[in-house]
C-alpha positions in Angstrom: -13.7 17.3 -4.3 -15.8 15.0 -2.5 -15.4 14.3 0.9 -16.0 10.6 0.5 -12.6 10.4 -1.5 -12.8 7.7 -3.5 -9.8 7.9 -5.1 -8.3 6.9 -1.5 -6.3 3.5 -1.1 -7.8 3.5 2.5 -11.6 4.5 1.6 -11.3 1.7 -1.5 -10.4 -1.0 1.0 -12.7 -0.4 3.8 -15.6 -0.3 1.3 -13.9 -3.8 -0.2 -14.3 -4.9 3.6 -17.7 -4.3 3.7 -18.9 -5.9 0.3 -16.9 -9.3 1.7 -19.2 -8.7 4.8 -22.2 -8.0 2.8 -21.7 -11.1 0.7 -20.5 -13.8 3.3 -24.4 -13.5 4.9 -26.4 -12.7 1.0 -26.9 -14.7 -2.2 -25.8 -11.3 -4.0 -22.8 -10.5 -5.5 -21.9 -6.3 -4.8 -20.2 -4.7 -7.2 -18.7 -0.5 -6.0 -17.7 0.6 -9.6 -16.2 4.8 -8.6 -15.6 6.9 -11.9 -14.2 10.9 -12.0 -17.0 11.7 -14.0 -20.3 10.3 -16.3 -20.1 12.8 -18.9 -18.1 15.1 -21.5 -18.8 18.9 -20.0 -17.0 20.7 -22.8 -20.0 22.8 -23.1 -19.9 23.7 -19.7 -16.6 25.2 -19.9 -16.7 27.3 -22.9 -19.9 28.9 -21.3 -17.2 30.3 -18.9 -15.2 31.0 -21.9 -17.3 32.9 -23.6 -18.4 34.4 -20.6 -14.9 35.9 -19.9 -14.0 36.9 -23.4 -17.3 38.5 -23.4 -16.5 40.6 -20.0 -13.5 41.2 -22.0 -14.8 43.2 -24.9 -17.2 44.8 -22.5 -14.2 46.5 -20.8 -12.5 47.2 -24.3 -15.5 49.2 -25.5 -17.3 50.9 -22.2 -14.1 51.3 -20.0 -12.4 54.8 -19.6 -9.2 53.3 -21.0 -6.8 53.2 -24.0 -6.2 49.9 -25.7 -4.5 48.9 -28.9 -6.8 48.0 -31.4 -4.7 45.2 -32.5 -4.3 43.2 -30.0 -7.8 42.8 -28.7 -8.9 40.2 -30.9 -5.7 37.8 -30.1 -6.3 38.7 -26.0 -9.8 38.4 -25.9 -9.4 34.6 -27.6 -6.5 34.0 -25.5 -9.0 34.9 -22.2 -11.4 32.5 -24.0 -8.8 29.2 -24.2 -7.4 30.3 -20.4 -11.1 30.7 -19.1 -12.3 27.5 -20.5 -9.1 25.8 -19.6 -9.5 26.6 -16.0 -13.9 25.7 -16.0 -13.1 22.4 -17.8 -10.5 21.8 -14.3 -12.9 22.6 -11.6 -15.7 20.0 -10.9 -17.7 22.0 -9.1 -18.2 25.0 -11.2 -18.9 22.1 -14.1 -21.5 20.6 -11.9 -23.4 24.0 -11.3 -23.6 25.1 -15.0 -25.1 22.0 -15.9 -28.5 21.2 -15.5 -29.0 18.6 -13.2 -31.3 16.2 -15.7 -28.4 15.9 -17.8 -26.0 15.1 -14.7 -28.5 12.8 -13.7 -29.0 10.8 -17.2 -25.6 10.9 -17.6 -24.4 8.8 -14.4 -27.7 6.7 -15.3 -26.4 5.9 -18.8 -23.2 5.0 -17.6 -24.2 3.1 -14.8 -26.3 0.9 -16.9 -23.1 0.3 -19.2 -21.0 -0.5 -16.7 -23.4 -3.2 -15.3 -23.1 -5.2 -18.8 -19.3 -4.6 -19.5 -18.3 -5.7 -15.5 -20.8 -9.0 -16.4 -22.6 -8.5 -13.5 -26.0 -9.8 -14.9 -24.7 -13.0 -15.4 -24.8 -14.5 -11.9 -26.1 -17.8 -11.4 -29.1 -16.7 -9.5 -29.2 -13.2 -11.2 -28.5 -11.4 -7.8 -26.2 -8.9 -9.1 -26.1 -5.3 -7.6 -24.3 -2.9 -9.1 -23.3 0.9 -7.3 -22.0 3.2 -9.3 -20.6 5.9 -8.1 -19.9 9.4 -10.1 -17.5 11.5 -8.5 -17.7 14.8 -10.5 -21.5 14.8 -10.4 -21.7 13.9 -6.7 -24.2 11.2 -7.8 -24.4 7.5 -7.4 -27.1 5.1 -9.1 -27.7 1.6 -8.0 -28.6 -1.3 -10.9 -30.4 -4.4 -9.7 -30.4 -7.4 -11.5 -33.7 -9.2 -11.8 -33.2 -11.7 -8.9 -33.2 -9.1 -6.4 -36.8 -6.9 -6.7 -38.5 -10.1 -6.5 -37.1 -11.3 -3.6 -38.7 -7.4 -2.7 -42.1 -7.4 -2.2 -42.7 -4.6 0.5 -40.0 -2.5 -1.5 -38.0 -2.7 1.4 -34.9 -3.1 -0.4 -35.5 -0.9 -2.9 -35.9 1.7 -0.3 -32.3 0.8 1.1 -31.0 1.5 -1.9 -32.4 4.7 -2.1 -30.9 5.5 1.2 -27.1 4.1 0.3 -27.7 6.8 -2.8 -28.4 9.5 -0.9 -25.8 8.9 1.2 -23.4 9.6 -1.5 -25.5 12.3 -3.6 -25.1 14.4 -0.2 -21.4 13.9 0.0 -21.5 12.5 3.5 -18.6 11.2 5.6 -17.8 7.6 4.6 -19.2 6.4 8.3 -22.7 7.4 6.4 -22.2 5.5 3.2 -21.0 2.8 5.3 -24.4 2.9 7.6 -26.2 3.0 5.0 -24.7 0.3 3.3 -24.7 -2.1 6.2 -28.6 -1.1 6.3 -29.0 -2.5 2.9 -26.6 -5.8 3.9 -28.9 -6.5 6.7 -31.7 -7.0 4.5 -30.3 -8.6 1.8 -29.4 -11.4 4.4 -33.2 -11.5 5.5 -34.7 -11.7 1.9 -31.7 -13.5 -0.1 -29.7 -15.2 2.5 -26.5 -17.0 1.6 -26.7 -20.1 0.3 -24.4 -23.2 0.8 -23.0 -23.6 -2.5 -22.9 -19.8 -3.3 -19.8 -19.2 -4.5 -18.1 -15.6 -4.9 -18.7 -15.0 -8.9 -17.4 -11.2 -9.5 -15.0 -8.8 -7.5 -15.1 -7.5 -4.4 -12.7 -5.0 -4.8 -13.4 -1.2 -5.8 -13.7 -0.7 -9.5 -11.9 2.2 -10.4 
């Protein structure tokens, strides 16, 4: 479990806090979208299933024991369903079977979805800025809308947002994430500073 906990009411509002901060001085409009996971890691888990069963009929044919034929076949499955069961529950053990370019293009591919369905590229001045945070895969990928990396020449910004996803990939305290993210709000209000008729077009709470 991460030690971020996202799924916290408390952790959820102090990060709403901050985007209202972030914005009130910035031209763009933060969206935190937090998901339990990217991807479908069925494949993960029956690797542990098979694994087991396999262990299984290891110890039915080279062990210095007595079984009965019979009911092999029915316990070894039954070691299977219980081993894949119990892989498919623990994020961790799901995270280190799978390789980490597929963990990686998976919280890409669902970042990038999530910035269309939450309408966050239609902002007046196309200043959008979506994180997306994957819990499961410890990973979180930041989408820019156009109006930001040309307000980014030096790739200062860029390299902020670099910084607020490591924060998160390393499953640091939320004091870090925070840091980091004031970093980023800091420059934003330097490069896209907060207009008098901006106006507050998408959420500021969590998306959960």
């Amino acid at each position: 479990m991460s030690r971020l906990a996202w799924h916290s009411a408390e952790t959820r509002a102090t990060v709403t806090e901050l985007v209202r901060e972030l914005e009130s001085k910035s031209s763009v409009e933060l969206v935190v979208t937090v998901r339990p996971e990217s991807g479908d890691y069925v494949g993960a888990a029956r690797l542990v299933g098979a694994l087991a069963a396999l262990a299984g009929l290891s110890v039915y044919l080279y062990a210095d024991a007595e079984f009965t034929d019979d009911l092999v076949a029915p316990l070894l499955v039954l070691v299977y369903l219980a081993a894949s069961f119990f892989a498919a529950r623990v994020p961790a053990l799901l995270r280190v079977l799978t390789p980490e370019r597929r963990l990686a293009a998976n919280v890409r591919a669902r970042a990038r979805e999530a910035f269309v369905e939450q309408g966050i590229a239609t902002t007046r001045a196309r200043t959008g800025l979506l994180l997306y945070v994957s819990v499961l895969e410890r990973r979180a990928e930041v989408v820019a809308d156009v109006g930001i990396p040309r307000r980014d020449p030096d790739g200062a910004i860029a390299k902020a947002l670099e910084g607020v996803s490591a924060a998160v990939a390393a499953d640091r305290s939320l004091d870090d994430v925070l840091a980091a993210l004031r970093e980023l709000g800091a420059l934003l209000a330097r490069e896209l500073p907060r207009a008098p008729d901006d106006v507050n077009e998408l959420p500021d709470e969590v998306v959960t």
